[in-house]
N, CA, C and O atoms as a CHARMM CRD file, in Angstrom:
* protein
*
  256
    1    1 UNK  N     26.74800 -10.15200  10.82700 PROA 1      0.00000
    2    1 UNK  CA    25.83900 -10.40700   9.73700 PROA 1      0.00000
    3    1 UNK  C     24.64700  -9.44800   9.85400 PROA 1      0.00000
    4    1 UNK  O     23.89200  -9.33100  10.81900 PROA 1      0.00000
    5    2 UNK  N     24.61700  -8.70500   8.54900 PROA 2      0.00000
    6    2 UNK  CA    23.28700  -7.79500   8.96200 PROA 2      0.00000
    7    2 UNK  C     22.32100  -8.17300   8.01900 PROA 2      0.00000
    8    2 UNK  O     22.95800  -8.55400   7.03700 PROA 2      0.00000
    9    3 UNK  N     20.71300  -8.30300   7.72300 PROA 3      0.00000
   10    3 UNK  CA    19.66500  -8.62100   7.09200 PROA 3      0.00000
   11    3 UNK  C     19.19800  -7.18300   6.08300 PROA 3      0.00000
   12    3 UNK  O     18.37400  -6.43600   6.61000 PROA 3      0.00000
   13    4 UNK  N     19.64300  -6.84900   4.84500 PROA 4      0.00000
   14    4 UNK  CA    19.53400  -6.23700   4.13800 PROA 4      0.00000
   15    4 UNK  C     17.80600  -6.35600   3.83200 PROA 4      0.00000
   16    4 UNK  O     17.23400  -7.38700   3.47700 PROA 4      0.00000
   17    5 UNK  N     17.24300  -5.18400   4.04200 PROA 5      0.00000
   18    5 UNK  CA    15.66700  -5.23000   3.81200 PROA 5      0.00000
   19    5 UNK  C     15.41800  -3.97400   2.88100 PROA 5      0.00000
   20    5 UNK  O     15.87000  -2.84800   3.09000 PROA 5      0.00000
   21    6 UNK  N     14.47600  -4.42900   1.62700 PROA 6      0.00000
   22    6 UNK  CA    14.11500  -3.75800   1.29200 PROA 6      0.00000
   23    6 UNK  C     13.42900  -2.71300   2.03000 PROA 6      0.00000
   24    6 UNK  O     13.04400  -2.70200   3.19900 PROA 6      0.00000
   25    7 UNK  N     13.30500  -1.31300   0.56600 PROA 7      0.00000
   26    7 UNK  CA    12.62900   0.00900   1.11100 PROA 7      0.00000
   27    7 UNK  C     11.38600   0.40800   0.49600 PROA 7      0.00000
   28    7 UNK  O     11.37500   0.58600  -0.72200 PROA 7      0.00000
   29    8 UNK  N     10.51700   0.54500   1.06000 PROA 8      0.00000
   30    8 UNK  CA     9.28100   0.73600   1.14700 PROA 8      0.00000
   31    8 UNK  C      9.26500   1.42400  -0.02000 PROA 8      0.00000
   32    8 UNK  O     10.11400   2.25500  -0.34300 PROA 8      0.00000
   33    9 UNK  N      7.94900   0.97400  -0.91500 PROA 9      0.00000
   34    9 UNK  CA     8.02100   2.39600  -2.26400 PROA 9      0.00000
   35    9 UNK  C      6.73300   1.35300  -2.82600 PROA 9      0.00000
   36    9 UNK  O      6.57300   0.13600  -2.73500 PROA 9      0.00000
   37   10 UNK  N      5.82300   2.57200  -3.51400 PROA 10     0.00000
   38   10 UNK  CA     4.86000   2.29600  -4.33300 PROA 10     0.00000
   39   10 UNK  C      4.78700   1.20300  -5.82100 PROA 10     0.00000
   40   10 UNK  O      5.13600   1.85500  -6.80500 PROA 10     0.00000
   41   11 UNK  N      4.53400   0.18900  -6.06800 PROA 11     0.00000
   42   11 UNK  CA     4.94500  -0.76400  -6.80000 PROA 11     0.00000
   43   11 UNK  C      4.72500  -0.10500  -8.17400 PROA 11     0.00000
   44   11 UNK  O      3.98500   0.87800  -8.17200 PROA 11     0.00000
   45   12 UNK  N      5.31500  -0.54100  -9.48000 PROA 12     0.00000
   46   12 UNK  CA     5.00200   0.15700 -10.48100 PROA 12     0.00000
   47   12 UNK  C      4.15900  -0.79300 -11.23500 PROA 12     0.00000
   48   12 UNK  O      3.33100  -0.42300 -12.06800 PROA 12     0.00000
   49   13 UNK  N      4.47300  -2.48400 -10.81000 PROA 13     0.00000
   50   13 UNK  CA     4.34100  -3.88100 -11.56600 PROA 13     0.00000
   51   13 UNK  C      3.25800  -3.94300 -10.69800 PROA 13     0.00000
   52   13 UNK  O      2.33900  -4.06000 -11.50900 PROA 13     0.00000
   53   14 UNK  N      2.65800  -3.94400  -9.41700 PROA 14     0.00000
   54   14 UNK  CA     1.47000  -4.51600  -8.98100 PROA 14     0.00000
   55   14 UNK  C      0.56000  -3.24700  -8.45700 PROA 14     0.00000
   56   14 UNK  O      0.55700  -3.01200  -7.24900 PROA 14     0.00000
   57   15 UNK  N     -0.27400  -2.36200  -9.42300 PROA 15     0.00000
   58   15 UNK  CA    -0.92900  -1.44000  -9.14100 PROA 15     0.00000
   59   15 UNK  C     -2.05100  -1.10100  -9.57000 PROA 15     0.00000
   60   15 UNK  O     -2.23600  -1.34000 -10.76400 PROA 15     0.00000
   61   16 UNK  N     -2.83400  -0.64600  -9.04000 PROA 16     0.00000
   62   16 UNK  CA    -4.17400  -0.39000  -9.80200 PROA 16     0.00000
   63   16 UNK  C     -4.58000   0.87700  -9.88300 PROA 16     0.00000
   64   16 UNK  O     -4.98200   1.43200 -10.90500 PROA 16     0.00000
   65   17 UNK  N     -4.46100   1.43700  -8.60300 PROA 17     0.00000
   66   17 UNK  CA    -4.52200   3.10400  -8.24300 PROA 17     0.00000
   67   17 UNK  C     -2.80000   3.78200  -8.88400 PROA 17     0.00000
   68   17 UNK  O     -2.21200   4.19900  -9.88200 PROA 17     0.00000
   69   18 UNK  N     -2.69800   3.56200  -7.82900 PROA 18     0.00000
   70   18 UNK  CA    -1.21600   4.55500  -7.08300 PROA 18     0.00000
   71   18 UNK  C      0.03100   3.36900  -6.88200 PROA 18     0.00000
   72   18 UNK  O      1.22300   3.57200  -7.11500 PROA 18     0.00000
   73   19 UNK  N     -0.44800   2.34700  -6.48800 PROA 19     0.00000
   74   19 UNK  CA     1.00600   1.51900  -6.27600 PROA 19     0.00000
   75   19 UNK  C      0.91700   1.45800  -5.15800 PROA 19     0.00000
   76   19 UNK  O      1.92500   0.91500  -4.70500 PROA 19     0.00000
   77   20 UNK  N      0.14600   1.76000  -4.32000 PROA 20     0.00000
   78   20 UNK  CA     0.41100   1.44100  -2.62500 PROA 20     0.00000
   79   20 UNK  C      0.44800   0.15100  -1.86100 PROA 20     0.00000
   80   20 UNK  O      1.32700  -0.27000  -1.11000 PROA 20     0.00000
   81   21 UNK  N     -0.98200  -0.52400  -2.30100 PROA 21     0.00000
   82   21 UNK  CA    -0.85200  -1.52000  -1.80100 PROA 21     0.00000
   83   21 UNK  C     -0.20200  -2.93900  -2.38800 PROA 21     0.00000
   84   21 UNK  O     -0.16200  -4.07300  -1.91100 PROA 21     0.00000
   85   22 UNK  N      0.22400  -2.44600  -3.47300 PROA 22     0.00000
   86   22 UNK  CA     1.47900  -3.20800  -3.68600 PROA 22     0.00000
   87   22 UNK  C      3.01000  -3.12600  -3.48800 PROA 22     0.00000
   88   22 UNK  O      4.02300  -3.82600  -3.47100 PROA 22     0.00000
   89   23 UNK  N      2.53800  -1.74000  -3.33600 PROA 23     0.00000
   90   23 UNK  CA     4.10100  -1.74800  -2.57700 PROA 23     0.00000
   91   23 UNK  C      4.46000  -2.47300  -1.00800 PROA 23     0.00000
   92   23 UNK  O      5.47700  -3.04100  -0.61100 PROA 23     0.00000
   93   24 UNK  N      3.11000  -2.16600  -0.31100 PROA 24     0.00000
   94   24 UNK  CA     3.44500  -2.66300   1.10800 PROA 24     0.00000
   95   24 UNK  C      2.99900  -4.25400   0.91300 PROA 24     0.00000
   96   24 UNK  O      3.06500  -4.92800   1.94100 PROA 24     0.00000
   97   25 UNK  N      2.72200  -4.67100   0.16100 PROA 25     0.00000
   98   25 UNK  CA     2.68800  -6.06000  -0.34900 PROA 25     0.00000
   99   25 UNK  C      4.18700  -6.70500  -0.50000 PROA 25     0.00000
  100   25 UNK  O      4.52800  -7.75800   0.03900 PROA 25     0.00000
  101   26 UNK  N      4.64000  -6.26300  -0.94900 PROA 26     0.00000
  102   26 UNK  CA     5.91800  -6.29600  -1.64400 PROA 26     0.00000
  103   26 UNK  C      6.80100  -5.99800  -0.26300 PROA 26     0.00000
  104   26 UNK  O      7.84700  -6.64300  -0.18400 PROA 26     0.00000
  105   27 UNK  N      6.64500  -5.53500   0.29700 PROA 27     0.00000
  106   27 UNK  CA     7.24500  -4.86200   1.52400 PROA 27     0.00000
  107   27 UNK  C      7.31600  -5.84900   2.50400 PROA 27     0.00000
  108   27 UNK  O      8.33800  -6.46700   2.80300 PROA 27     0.00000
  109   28 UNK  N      6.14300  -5.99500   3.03000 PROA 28     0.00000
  110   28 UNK  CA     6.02400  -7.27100   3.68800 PROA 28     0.00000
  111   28 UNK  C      6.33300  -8.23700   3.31200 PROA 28     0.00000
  112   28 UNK  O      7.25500  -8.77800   3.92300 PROA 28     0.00000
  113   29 UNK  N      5.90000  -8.75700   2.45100 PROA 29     0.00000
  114   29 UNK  CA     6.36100 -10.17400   1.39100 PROA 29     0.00000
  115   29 UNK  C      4.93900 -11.17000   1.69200 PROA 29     0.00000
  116   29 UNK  O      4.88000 -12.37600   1.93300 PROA 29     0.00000
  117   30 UNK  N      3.99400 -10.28000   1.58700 PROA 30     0.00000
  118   30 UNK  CA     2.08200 -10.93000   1.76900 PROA 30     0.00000
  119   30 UNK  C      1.57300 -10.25600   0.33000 PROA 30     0.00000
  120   30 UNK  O      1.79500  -9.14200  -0.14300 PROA 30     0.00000
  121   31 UNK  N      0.84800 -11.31500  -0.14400 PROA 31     0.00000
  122   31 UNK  CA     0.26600 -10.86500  -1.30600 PROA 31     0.00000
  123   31 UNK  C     -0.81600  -9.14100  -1.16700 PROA 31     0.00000
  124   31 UNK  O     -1.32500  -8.77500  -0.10800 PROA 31     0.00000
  125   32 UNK  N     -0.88100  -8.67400  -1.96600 PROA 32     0.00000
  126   32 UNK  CA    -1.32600  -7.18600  -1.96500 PROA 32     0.00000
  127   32 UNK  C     -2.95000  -7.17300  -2.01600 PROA 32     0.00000
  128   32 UNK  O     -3.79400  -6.29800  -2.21100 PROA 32     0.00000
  129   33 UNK  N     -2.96800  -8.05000  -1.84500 PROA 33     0.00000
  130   33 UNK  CA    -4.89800  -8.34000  -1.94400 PROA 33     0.00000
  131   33 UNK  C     -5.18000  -8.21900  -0.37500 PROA 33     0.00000
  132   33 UNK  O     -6.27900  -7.79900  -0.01200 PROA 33     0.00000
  133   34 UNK  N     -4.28800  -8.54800   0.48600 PROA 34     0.00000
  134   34 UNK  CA    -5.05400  -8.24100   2.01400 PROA 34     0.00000
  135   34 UNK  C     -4.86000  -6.76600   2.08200 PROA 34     0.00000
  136   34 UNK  O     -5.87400  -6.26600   2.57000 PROA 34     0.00000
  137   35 UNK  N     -3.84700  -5.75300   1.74900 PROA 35     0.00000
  138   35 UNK  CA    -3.76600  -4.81900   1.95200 PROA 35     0.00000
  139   35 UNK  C     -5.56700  -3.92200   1.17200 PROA 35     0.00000
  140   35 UNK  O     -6.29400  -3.11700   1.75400 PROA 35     0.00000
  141   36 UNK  N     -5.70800  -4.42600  -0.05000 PROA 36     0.00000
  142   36 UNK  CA    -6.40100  -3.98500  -0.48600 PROA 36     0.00000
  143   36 UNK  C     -7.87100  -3.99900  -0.23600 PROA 36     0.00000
  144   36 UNK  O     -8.67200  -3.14600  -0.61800 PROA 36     0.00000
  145   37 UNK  N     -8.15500  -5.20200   0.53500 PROA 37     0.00000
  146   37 UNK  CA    -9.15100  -6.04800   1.38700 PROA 37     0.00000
  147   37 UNK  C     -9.32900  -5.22500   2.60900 PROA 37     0.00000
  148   37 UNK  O    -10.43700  -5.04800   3.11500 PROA 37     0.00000
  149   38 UNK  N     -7.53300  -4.40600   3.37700 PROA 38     0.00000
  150   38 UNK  CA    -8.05700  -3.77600   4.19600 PROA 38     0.00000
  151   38 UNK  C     -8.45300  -2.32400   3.73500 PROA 38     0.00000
  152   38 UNK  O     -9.30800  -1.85300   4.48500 PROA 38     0.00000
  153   39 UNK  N     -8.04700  -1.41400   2.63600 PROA 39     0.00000
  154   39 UNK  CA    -8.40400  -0.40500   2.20800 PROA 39     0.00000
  155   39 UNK  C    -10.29900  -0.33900   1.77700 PROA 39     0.00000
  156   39 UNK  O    -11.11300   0.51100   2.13600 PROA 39     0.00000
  157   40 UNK  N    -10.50600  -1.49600   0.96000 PROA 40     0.00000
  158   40 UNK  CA   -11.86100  -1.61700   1.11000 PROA 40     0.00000
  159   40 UNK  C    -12.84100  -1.38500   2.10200 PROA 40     0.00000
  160   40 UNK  O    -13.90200  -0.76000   2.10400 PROA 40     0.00000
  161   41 UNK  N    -12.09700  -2.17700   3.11400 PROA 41     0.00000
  162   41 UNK  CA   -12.74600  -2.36400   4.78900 PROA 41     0.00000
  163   41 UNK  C    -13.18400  -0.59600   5.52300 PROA 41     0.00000
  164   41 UNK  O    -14.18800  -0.21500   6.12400 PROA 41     0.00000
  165   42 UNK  N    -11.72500   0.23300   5.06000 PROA 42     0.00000
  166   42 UNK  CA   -11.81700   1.01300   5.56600 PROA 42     0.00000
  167   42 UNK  C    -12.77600   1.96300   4.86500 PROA 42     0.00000
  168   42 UNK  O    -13.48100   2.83300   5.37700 PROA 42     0.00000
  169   43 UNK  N    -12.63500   1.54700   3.33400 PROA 43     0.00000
  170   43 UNK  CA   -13.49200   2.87500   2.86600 PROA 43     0.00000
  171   43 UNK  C    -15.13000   2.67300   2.99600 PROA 43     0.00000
  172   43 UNK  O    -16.01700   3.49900   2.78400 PROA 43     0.00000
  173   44 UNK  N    -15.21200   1.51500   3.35000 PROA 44     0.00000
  174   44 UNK  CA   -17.02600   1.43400   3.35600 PROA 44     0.00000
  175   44 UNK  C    -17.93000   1.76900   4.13900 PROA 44     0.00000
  176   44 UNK  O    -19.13000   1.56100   3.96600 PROA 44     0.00000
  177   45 UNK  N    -17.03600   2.73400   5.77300 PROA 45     0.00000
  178   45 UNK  CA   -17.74500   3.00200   6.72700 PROA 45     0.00000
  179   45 UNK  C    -18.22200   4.26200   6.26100 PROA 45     0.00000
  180   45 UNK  O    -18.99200   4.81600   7.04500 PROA 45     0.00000
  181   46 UNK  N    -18.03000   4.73500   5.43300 PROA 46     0.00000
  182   46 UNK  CA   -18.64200   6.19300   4.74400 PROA 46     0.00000
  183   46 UNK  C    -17.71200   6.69000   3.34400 PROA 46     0.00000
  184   46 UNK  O    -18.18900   7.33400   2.41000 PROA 46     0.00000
  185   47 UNK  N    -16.33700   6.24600   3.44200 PROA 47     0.00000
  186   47 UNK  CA   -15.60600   6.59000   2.37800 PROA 47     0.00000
  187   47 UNK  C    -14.22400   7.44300   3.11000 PROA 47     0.00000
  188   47 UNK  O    -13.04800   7.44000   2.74700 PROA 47     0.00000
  189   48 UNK  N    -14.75300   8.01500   4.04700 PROA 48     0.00000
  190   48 UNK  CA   -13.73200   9.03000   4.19900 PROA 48     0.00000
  191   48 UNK  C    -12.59600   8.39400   4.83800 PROA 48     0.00000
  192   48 UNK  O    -11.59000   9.02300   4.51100 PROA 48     0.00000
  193   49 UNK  N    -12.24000   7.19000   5.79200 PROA 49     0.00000
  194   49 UNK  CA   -11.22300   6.85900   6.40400 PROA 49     0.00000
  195   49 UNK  C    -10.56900   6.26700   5.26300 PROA 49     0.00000
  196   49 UNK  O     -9.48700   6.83300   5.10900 PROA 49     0.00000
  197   50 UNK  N    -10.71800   5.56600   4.58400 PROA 50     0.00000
  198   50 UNK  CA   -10.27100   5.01100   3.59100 PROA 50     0.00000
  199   50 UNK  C     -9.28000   5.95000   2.64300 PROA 50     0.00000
  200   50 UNK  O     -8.08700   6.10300   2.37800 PROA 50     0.00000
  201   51 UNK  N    -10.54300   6.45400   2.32800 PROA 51     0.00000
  202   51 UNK  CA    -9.78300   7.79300   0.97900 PROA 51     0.00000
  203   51 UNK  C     -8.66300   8.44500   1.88700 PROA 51     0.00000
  204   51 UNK  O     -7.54100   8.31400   1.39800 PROA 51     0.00000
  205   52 UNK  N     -8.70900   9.13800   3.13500 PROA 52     0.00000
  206   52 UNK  CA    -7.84700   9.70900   3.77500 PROA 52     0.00000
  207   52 UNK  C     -6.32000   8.91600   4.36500 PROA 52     0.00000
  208   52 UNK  O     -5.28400   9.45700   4.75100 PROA 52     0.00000
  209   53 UNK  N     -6.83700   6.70800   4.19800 PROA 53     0.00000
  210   53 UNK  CA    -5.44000   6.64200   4.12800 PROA 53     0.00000
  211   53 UNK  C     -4.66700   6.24100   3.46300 PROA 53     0.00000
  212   53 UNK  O     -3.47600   5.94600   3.56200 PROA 53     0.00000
  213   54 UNK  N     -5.88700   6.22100   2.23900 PROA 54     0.00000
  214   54 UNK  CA    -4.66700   6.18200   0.83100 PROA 54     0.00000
  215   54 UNK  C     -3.98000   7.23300   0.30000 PROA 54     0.00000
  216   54 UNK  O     -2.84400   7.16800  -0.17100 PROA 54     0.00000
  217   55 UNK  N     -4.60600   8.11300   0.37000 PROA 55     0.00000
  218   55 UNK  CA    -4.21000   9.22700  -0.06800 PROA 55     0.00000
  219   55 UNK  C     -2.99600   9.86500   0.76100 PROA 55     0.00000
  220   55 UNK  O     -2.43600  10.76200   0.13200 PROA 55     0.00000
  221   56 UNK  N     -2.50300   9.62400   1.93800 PROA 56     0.00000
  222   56 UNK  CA    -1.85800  10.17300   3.32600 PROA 56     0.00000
  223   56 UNK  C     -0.48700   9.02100   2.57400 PROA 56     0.00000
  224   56 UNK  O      0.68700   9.26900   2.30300 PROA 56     0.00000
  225   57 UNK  N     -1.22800   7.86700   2.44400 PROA 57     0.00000
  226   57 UNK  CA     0.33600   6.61800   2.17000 PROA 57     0.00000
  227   57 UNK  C      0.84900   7.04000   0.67100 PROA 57     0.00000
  228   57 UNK  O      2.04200   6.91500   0.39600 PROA 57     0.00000
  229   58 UNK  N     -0.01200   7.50400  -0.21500 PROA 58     0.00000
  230   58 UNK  CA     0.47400   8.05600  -1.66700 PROA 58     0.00000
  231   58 UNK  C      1.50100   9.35500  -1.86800 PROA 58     0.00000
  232   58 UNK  O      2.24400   9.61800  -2.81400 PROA 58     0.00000
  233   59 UNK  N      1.23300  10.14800  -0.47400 PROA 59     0.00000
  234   59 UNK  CA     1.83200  11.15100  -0.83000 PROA 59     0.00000
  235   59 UNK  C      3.25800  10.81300   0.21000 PROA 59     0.00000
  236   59 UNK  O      4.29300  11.47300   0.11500 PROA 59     0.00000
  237   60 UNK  N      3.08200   9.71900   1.14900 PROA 60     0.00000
  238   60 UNK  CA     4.22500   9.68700   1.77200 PROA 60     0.00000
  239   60 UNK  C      5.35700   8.41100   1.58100 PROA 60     0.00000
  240   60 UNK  O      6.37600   8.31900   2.26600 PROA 60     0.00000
  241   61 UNK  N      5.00500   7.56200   0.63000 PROA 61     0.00000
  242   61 UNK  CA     5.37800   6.35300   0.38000 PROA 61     0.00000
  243   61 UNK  C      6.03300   6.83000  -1.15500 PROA 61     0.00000
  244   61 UNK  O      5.25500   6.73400  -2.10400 PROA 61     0.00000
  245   62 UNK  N      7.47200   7.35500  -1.44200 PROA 62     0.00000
  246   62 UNK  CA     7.90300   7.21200  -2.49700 PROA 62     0.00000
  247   62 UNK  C      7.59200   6.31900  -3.38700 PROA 62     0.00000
  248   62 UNK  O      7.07400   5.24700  -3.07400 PROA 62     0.00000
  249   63 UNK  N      7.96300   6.76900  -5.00500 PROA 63     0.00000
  250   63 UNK  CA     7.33400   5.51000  -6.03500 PROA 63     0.00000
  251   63 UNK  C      8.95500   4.96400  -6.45300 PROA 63     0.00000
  252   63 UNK  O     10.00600   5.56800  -6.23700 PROA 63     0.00000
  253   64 UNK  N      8.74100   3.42000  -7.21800 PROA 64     0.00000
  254   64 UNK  CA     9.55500   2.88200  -7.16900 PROA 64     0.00000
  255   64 UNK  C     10.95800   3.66600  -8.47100 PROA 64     0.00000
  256   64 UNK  O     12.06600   3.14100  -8.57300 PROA 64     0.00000
C-alpha cells in the first residue's frame, strides 16, 4: 500500500500575491493564513528576509 501525496504547486483558488502560500497550505493540509502569518513575521525585520523568501519559493514552486 503506498500513500499517494500531492505535489507541491502555487494555488490558483487561494492567492493573493503569487499562490505560494496557498499552495503550501494546501500542501500541508493547514490553513494558508499561518504560512502567511509566517511571511509577515519574516518581512517586518526590515523587509528583506521576507521579500527574498517569497520571491526564492515563487520562482521555485511550480504553478498549478
Amino acid at each position: 500500500m503506498t500513500i499517494q501525496r500531492q505535489a507541491l504547486r502555487r494555488s490558483k483558488n487561494d492567492r493573493i500575491i503569487a499562490g505560494v502560500c496557498g499552495g503550501l497550505g494546501e500542501f500541508f493540509g493547514i490553513s494558508a493564513f499561518w504560512f502567511r502569518l509566517a511571511m509577515f513575521i519574516a518581512f517586518v525585520p526590515g523587509g528583506a528576509p521576507g521579500i527574498l523568501i517569497y520571491l526564492a519559493a515563487m520562482i521555485m514552486i511550480p504553478s498549478e
